[in-house]
N, C-alpha and C positions, 0 to 999 in steps of 0.2 A: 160506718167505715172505721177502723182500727186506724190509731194513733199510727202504726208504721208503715198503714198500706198511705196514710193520708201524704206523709213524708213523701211517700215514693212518686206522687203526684206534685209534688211543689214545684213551683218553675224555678228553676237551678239556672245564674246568671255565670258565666266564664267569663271573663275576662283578664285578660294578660297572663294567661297562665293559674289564676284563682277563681275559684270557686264561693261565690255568694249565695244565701238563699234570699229569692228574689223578693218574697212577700215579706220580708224580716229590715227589709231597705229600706230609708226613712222616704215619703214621698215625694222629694227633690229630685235622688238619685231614680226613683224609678218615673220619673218626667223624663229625665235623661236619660234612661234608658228605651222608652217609649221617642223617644226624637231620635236617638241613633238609628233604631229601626224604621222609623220612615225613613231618615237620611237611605239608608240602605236598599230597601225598597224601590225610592226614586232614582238612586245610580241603578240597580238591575234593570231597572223601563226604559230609561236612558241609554244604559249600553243595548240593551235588544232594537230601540231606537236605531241609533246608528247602526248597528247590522243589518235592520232591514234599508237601512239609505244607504250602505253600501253595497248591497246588491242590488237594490235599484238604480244605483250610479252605472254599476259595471254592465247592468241588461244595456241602459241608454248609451254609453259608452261600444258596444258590440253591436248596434242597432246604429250609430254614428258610422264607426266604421265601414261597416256592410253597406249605406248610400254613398258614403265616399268612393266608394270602389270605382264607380260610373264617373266620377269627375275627375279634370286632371290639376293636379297640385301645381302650385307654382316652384318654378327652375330653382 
């Protein structure tokens, strides 16, 4: 592999606007970059989480309704 095809493969870190090379990071910073990304990870499962229990709220919610139909509410 040539020196510049090797470059074109290095994992390239953004943040805030700047550009690091990721492998060049002392090993602190890329612990912490390795934990932002779980961090990140865990919110995306999380939110898909609660979408699917909010669609599961709304079937049981529509499915609530629908037997109430037969009963009569209080005055």
């Amino acid at each position: 592999m040539t020196e510049s095809s090797q470059k074109a493969t290095d994992p390239i870190l953004t943040f805030e606007g700047k550009r690091y090379a990721l492998n060049t990071l002392p090993d602190e910073l890329k612990e912490l970059v390795r934990g932002m990304q779980v961090a990140d990870a865990q919110l995306r499962m999380h939110e898909d989480t609660l979408k699917v229990l909010a669609v599961g709220r709304q079937t049981m919610a529509r499915q609530l309704n629908e037997k109430l139909k037969d009963i009569k509410a209080l005055p």
